[in-house]
PDB file with one MODEL, atoms N, CA, C and O in Angstrom:
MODEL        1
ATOM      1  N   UNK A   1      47.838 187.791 195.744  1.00  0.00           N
ATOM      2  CA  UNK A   1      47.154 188.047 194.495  1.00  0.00           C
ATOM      3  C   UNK A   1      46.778 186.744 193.805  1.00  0.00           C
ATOM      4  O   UNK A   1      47.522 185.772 193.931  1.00  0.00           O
ATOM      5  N   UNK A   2      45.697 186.675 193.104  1.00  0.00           N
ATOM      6  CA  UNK A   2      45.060 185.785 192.480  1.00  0.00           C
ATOM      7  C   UNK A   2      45.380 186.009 191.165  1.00  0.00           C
ATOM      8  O   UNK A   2      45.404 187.186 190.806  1.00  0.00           O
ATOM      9  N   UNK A   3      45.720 184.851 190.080  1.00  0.00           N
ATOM     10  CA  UNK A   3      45.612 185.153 188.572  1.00  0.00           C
ATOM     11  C   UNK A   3      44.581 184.785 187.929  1.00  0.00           C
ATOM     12  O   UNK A   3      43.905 183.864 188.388  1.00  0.00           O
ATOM     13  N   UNK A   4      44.342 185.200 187.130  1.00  0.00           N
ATOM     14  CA  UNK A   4      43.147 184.898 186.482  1.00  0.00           C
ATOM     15  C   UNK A   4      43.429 184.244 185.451  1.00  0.00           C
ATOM     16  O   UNK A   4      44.362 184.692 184.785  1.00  0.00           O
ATOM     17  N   UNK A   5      42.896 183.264 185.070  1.00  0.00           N
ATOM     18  CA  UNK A   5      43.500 182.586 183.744  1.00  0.00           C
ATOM     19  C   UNK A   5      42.797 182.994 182.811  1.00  0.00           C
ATOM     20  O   UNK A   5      41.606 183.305 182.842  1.00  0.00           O
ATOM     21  N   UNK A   6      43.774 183.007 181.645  1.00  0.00           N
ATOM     22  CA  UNK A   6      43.005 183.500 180.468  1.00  0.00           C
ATOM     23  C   UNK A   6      42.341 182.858 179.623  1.00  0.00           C
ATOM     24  O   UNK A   6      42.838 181.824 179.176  1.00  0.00           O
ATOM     25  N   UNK A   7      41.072 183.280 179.183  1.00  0.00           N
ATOM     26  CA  UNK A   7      39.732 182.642 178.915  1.00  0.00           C
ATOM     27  C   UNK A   7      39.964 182.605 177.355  1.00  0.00           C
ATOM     28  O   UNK A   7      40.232 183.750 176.989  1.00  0.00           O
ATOM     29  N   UNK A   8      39.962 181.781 176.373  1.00  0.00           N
ATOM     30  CA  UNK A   8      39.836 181.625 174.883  1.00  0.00           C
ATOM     31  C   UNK A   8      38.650 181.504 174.397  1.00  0.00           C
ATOM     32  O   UNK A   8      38.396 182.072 173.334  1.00  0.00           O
ATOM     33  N   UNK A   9      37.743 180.801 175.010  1.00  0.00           N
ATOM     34  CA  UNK A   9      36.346 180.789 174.556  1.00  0.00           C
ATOM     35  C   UNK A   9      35.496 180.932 176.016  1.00  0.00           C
ATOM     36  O   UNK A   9      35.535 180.134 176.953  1.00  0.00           O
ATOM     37  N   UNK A  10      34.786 182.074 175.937  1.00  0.00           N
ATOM     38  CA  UNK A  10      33.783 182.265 176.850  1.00  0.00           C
ATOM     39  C   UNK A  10      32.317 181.463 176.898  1.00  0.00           C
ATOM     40  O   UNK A  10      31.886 180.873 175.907  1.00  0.00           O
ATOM     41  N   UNK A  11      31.565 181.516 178.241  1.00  0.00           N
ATOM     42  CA  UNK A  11      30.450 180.722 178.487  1.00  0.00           C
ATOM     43  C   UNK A  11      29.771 181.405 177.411  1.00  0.00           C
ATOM     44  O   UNK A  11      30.089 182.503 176.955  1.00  0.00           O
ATOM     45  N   UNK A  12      28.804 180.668 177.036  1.00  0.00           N
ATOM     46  CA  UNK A  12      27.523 181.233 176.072  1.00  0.00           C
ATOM     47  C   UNK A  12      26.797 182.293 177.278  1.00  0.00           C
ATOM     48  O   UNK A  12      27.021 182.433 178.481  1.00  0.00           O
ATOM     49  N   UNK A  13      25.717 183.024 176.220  1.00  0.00           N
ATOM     50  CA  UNK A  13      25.146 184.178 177.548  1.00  0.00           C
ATOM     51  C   UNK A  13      23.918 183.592 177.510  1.00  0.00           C
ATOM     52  O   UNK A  13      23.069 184.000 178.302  1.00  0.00           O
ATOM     53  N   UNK A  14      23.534 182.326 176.409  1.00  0.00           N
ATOM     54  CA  UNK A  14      22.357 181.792 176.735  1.00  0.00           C
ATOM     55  C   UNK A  14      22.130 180.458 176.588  1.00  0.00           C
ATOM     56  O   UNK A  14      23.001 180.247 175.744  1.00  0.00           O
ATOM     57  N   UNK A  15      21.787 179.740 176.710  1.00  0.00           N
ATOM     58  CA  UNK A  15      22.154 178.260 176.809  1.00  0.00           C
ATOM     59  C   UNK A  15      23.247 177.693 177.023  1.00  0.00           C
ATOM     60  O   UNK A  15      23.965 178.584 177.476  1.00  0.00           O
ATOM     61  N   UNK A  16      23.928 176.585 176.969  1.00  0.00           N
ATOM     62  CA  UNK A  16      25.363 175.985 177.575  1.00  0.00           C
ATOM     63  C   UNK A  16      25.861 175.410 176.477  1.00  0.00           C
ATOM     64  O   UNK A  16      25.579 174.862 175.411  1.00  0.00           O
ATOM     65  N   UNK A  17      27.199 175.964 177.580  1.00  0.00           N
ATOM     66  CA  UNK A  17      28.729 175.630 175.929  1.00  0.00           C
ATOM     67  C   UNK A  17      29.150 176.942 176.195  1.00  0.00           C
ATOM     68  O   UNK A  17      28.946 177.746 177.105  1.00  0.00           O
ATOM     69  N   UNK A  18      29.831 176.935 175.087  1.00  0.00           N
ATOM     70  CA  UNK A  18      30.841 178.047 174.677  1.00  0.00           C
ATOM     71  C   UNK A  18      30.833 178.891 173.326  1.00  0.00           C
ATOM     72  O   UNK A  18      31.053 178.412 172.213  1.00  0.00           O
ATOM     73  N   UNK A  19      30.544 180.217 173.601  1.00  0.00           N
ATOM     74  CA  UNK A  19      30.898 181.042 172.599  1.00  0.00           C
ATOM     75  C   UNK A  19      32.114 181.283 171.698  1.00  0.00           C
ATOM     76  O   UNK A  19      33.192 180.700 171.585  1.00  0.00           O
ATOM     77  N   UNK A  20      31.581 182.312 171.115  1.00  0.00           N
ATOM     78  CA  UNK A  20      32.971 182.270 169.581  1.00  0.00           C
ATOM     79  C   UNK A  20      34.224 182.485 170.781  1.00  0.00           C
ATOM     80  O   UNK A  20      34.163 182.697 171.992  1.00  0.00           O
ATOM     81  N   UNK A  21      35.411 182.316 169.795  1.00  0.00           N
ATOM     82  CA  UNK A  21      36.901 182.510 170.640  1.00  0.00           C
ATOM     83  C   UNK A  21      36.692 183.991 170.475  1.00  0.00           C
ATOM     84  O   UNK A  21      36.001 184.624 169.677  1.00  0.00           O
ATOM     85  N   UNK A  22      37.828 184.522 171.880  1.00  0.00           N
ATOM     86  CA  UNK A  22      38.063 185.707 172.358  1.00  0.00           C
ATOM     87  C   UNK A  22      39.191 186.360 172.170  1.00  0.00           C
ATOM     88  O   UNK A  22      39.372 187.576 172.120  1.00  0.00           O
ATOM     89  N   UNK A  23      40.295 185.081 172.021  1.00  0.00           N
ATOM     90  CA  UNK A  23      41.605 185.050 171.941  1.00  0.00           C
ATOM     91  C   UNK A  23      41.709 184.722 170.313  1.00  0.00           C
ATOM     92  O   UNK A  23      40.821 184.332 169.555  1.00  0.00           O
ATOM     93  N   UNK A  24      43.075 185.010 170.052  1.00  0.00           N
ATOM     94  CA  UNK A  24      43.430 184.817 168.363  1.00  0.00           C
ATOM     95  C   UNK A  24      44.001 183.133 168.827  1.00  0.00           C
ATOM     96  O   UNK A  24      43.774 182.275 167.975  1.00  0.00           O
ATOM     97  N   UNK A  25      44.601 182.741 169.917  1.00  0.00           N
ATOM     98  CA  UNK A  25      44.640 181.371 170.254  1.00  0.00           C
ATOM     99  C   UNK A  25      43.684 180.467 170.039  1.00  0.00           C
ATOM    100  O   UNK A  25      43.821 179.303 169.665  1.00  0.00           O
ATOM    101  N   UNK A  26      42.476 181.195 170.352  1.00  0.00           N
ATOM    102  CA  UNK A  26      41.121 180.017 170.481  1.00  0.00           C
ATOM    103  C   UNK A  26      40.616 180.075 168.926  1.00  0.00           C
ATOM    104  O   UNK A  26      39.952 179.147 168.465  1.00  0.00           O
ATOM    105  N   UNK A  27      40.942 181.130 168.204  1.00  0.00           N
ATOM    106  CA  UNK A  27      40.446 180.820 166.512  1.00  0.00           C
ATOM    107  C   UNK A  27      41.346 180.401 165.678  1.00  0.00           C
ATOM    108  O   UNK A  27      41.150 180.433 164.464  1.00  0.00           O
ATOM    109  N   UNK A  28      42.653 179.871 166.316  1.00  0.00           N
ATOM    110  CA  UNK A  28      43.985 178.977 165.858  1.00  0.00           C
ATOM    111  C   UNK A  28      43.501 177.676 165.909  1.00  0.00           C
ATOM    112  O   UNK A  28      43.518 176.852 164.995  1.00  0.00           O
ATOM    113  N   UNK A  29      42.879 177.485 167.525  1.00  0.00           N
ATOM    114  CA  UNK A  29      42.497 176.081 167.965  1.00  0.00           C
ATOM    115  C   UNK A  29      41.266 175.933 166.987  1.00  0.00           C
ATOM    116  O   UNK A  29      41.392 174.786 166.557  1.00  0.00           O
ATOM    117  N   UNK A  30      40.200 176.458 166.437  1.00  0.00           N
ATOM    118  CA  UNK A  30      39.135 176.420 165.618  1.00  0.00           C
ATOM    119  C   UNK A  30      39.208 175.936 164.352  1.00  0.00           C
ATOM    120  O   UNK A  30      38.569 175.080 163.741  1.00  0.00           O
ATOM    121  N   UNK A  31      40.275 176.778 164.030  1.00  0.00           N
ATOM    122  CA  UNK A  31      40.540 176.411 162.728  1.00  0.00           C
ATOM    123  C   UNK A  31      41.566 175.659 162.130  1.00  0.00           C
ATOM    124  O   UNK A  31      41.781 175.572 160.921  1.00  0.00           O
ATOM    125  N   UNK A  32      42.362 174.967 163.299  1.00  0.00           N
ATOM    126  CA  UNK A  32      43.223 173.680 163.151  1.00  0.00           C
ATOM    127  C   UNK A  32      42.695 172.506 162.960  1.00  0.00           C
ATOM    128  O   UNK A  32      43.075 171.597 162.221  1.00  0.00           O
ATOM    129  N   UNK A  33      41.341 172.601 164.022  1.00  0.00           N
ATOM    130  CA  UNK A  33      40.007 171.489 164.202  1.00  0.00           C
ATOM    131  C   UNK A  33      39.822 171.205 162.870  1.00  0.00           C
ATOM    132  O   UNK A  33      40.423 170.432 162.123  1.00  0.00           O
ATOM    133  N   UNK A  34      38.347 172.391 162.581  1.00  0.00           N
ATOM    134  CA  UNK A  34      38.246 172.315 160.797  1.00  0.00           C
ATOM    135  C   UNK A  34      39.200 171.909 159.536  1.00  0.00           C
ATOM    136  O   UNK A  34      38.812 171.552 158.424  1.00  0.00           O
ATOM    137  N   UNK A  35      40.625 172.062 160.014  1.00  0.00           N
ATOM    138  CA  UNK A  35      41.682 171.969 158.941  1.00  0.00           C
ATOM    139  C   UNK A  35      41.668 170.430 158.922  1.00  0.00           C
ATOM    140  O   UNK A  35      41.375 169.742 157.945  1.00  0.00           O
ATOM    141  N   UNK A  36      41.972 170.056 159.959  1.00  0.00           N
ATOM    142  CA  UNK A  36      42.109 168.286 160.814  1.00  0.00           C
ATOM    143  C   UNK A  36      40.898 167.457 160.437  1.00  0.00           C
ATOM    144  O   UNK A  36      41.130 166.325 160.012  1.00  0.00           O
ATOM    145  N   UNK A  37      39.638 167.857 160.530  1.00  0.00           N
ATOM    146  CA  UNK A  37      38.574 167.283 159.830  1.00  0.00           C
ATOM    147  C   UNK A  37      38.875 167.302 158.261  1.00  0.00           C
ATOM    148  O   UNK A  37      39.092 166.342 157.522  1.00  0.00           O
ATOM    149  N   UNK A  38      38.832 168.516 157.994  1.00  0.00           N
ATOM    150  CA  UNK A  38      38.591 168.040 156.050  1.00  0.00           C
ATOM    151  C   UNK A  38      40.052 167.552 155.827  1.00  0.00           C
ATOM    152  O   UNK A  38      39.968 167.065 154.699  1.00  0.00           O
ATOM    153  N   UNK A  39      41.201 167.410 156.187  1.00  0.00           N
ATOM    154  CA  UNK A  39      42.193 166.820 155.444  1.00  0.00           C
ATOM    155  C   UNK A  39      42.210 165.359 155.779  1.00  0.00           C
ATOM    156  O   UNK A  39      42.802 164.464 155.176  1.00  0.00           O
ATOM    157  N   UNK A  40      41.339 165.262 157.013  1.00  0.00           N
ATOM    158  CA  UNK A  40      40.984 163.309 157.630  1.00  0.00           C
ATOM    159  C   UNK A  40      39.946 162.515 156.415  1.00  0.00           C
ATOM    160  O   UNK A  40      39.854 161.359 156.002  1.00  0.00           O
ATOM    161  N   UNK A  41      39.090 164.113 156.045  1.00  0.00           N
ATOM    162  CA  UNK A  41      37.824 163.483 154.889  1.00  0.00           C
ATOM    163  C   UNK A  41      38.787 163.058 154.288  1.00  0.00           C
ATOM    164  O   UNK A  41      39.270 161.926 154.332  1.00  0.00           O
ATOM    165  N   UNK A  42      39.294 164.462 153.358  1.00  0.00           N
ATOM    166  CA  UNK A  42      40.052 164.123 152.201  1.00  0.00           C
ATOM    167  C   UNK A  42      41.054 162.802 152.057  1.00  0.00           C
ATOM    168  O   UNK A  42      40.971 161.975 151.149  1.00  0.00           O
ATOM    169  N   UNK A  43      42.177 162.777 153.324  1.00  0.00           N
ATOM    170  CA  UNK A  43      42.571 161.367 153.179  1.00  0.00           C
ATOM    171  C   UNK A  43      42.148 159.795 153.266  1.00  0.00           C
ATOM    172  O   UNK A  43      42.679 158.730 152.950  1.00  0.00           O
ATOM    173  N   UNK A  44      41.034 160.163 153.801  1.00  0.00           N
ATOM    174  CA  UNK A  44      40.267 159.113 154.081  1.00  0.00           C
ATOM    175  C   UNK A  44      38.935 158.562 153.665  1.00  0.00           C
ATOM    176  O   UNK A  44      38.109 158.702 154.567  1.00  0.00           O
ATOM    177  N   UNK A  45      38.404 157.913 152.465  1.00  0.00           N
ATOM    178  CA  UNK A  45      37.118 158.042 152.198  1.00  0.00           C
ATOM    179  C   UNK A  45      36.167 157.505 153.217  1.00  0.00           C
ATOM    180  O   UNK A  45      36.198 156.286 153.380  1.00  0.00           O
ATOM    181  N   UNK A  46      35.146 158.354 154.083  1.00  0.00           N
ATOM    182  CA  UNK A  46      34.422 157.977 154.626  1.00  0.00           C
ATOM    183  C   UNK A  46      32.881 156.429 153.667  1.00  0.00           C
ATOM    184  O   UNK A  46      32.121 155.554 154.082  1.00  0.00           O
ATOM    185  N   UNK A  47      33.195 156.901 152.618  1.00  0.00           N
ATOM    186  CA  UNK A  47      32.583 155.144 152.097  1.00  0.00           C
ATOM    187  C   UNK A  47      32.880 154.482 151.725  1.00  0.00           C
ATOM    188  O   UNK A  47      32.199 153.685 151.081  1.00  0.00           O
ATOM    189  N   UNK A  48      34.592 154.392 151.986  1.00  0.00           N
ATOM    190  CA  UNK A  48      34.859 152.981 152.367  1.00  0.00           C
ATOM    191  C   UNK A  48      35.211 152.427 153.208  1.00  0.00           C
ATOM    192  O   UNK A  48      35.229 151.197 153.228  1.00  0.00           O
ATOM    193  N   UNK A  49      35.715 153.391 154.449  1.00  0.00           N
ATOM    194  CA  UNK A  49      36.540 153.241 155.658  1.00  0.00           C
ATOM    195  C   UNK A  49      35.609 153.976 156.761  1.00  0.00           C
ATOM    196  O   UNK A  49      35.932 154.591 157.777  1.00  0.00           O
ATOM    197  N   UNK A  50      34.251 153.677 156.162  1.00  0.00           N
ATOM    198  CA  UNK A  50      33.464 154.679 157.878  1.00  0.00           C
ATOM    199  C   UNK A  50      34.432 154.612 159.054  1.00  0.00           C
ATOM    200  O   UNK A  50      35.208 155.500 159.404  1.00  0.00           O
ATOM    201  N   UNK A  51      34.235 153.261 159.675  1.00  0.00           N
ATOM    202  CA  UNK A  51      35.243 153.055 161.043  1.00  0.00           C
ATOM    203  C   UNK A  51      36.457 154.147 161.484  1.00  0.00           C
ATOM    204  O   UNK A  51      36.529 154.847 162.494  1.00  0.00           O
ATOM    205  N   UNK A  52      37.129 154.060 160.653  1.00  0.00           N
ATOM    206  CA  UNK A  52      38.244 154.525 160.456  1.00  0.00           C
ATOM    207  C   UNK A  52      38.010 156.072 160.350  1.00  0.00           C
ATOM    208  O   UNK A  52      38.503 156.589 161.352  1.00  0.00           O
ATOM    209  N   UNK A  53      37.543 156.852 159.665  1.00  0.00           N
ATOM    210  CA  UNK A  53      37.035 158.244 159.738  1.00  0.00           C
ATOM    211  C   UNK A  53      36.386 158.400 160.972  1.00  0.00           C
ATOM    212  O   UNK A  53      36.920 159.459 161.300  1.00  0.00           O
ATOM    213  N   UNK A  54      35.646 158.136 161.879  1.00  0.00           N
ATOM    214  CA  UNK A  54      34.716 157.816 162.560  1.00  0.00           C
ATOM    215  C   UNK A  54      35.659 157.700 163.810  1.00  0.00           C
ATOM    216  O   UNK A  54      35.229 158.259 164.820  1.00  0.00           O
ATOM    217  N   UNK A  55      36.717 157.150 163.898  1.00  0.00           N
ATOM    218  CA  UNK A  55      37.490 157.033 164.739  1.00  0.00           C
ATOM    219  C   UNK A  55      38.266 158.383 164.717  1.00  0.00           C
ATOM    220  O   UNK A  55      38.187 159.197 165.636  1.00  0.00           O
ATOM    221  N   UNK A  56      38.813 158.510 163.907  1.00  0.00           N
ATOM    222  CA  UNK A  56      39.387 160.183 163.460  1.00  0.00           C
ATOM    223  C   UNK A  56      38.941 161.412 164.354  1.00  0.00           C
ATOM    224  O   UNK A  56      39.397 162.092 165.272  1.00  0.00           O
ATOM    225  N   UNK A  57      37.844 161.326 163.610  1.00  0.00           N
ATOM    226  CA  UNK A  57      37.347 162.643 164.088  1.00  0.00           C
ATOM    227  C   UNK A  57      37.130 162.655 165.188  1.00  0.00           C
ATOM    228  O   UNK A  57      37.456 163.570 165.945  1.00  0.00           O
ATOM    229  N   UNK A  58      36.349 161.324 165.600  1.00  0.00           N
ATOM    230  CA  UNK A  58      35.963 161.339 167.452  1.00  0.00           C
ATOM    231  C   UNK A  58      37.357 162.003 168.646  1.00  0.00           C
ATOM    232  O   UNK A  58      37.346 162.650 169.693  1.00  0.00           O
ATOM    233  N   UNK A  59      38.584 161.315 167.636  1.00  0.00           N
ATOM    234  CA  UNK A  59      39.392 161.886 168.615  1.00  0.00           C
ATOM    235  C   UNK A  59      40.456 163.208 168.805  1.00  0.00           C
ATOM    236  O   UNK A  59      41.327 163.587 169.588  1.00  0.00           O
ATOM    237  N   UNK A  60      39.492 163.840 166.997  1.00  0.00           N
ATOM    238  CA  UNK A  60      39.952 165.357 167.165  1.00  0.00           C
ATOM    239  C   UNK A  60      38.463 166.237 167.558  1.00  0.00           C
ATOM    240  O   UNK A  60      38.259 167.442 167.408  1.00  0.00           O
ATOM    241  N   UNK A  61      37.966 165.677 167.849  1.00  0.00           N
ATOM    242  CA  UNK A  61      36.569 166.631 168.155  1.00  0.00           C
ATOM    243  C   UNK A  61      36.951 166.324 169.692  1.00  0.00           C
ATOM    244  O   UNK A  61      37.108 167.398 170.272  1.00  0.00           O
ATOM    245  N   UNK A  62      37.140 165.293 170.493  1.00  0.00           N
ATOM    246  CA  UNK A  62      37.477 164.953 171.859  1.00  0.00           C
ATOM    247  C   UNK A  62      38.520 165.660 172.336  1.00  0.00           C
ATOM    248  O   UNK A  62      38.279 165.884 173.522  1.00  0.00           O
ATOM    249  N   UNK A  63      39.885 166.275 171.924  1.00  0.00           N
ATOM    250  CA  UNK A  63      41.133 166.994 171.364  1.00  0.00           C
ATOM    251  C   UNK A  63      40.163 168.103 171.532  1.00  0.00           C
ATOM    252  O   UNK A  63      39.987 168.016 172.747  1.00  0.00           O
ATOM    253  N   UNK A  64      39.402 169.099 171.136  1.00  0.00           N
ATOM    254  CA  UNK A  64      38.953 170.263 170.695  1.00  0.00           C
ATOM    255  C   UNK A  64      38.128 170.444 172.183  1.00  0.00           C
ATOM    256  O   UNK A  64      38.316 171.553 172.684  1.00  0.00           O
ATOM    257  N   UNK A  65      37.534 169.830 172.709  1.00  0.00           N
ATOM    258  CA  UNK A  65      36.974 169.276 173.862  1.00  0.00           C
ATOM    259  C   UNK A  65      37.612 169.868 175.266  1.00  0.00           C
ATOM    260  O   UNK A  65      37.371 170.706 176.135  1.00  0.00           O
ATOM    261  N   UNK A  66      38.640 168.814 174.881  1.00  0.00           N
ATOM    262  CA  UNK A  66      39.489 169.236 176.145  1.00  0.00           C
ATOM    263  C   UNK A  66      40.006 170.514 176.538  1.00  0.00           C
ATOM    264  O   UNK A  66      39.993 171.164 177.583  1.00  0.00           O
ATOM    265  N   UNK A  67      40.658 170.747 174.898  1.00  0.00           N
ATOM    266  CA  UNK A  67      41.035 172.662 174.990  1.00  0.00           C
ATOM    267  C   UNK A  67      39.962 173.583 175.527  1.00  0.00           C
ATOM    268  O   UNK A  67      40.174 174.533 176.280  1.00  0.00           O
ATOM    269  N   UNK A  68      38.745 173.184 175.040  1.00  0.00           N
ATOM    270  CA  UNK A  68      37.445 173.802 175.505  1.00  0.00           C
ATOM    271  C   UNK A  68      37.546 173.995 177.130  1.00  0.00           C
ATOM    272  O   UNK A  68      37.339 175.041 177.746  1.00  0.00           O
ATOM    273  N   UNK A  69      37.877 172.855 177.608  1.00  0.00           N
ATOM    274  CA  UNK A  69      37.496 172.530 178.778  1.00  0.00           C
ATOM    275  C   UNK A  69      38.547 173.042 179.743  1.00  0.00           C
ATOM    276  O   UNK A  69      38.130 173.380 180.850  1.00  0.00           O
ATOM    277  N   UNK A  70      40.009 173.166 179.468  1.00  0.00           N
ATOM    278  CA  UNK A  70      41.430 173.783 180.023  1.00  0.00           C
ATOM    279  C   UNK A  70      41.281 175.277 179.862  1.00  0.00           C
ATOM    280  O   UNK A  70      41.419 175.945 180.886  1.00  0.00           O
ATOM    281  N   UNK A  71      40.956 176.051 178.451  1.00  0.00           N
ATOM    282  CA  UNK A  71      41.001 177.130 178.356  1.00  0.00           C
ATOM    283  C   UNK A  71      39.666 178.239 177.880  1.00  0.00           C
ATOM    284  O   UNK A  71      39.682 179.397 177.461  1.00  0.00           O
ATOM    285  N   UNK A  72      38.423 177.157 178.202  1.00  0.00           N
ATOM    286  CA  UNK A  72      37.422 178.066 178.511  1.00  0.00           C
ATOM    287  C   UNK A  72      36.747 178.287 179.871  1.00  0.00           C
ATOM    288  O   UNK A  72      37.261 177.731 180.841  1.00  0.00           O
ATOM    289  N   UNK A  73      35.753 178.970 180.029  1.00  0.00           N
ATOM    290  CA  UNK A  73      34.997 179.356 180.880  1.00  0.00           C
ATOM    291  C   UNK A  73      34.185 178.156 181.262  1.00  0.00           C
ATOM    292  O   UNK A  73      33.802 177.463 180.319  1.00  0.00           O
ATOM    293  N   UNK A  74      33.847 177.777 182.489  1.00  0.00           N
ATOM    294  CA  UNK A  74      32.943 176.675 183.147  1.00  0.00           C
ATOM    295  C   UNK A  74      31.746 177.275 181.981  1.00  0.00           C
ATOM    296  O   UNK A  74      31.434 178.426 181.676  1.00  0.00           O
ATOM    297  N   UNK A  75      31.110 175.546 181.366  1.00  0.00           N
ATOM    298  CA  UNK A  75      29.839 175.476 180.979  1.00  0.00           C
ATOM    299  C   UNK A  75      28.498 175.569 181.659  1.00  0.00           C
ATOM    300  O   UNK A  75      28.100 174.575 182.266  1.00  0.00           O
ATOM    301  N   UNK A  76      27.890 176.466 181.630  1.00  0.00           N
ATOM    302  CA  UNK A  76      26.511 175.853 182.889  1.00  0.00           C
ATOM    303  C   UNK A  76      25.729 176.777 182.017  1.00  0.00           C
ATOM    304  O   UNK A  76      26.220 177.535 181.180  1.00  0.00           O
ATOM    305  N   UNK A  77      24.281 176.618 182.336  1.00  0.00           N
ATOM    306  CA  UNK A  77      23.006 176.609 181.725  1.00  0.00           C
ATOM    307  C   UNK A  77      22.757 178.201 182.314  1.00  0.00           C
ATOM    308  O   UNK A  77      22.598 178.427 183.513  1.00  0.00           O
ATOM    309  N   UNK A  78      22.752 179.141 181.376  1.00  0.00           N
ATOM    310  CA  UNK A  78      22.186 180.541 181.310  1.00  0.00           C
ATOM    311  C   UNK A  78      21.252 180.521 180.456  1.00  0.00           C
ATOM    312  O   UNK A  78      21.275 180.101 179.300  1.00  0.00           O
ATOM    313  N   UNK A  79      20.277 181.065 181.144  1.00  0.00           N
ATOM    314  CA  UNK A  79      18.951 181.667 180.363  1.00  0.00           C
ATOM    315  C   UNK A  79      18.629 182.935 180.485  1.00  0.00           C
ATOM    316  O   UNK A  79      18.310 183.276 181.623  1.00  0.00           O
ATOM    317  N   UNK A  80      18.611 183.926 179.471  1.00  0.00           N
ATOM    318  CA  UNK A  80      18.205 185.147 179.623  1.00  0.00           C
ATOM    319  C   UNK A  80      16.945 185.462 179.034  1.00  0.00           C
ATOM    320  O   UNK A  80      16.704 185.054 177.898  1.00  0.00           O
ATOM    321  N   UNK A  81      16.030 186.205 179.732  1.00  0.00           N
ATOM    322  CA  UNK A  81      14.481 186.506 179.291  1.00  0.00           C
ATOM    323  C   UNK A  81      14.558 187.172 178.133  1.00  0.00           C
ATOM    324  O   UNK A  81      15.278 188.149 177.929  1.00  0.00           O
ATOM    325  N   UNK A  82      13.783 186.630 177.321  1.00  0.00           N
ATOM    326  CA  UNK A  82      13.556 187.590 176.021  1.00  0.00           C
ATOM    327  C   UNK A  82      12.847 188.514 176.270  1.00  0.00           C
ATOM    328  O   UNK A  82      11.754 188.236 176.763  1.00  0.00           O
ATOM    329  N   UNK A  83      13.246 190.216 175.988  1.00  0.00           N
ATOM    330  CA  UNK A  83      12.893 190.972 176.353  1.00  0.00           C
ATOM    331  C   UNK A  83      10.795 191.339 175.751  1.00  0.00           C
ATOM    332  O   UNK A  83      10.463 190.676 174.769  1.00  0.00           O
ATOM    333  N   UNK A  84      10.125 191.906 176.112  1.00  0.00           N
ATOM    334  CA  UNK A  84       8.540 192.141 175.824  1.00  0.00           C
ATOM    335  C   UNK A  84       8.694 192.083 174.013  1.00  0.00           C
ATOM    336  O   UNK A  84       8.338 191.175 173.261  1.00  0.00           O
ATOM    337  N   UNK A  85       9.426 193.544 173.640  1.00  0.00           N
ATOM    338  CA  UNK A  85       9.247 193.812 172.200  1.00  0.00           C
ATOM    339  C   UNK A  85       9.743 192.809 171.240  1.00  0.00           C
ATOM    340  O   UNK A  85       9.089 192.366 170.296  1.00  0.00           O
ATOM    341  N   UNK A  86      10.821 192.520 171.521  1.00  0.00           N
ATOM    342  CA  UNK A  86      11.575 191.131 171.038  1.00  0.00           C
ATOM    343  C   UNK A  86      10.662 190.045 170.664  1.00  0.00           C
ATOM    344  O   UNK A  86      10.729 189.556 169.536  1.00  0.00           O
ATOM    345  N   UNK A  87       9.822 189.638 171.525  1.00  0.00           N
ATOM    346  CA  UNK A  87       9.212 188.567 171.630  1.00  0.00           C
ATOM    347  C   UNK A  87       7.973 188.538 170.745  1.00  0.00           C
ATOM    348  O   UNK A  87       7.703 187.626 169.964  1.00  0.00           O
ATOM    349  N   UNK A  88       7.120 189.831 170.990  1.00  0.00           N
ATOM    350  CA  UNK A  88       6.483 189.970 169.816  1.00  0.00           C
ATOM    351  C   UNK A  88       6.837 189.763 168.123  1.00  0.00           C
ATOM    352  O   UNK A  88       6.088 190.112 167.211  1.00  0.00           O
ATOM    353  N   UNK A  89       7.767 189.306 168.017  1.00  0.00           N
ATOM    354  CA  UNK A  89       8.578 189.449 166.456  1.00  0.00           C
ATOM    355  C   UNK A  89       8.773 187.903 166.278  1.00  0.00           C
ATOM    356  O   UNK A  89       8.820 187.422 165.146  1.00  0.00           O
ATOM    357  N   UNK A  90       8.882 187.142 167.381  1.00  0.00           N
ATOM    358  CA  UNK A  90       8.383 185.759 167.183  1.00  0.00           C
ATOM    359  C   UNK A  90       7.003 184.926 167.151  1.00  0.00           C
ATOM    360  O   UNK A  90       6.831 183.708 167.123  1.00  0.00           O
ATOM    361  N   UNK A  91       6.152 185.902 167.162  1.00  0.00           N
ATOM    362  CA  UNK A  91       4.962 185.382 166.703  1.00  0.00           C
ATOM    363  C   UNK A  91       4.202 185.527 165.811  1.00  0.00           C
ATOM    364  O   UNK A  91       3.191 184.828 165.742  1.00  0.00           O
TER     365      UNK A  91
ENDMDL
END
């Protein structure tokens, strides 16, 4: 038997990346991110310390990344046809 690992954020169904979380894990990991950003703003003024913020975040957005990358679905490029009627409504 094969396991399947469990998926937190699924492939997008149209372009590449990853869709909303699936799991209550993957909207823990979401919103730890967001928490981790504004309390880095808040402690940190980005005009006076760009560098330093800048460094921050790169390495909780890189952090958010990886989880992406361990506990989502392979990224690859889906395109789905916009259906006839649909399409009319964009022009």
């Amino acid at each position: 038997m094969t396991e399947k690992k469990a998926v937190w954020f699924p492939a997008k169904k149209n372009g590449w990346g990853w869709g909303r979380p699936t799991a209550w894990q993957g909207w823990f990991v979401q919103m730890f991110y967001l928490f981790a950003v504004g309390f880095i703003s808040f402690w940190i003024d980005p005009k006076e310390e760009l560098f330093k913020w800048i460094l921050l975040v790169s390495v909780s957005t890189l952090a958010l990344l990886a989880v992406y990358f361990v506990k989502g679905e392979a990224p690859n490029w889906k395109w789905k046809p916009i259906e006839k009627e649909k399409r009319r409504l964009f022009k």
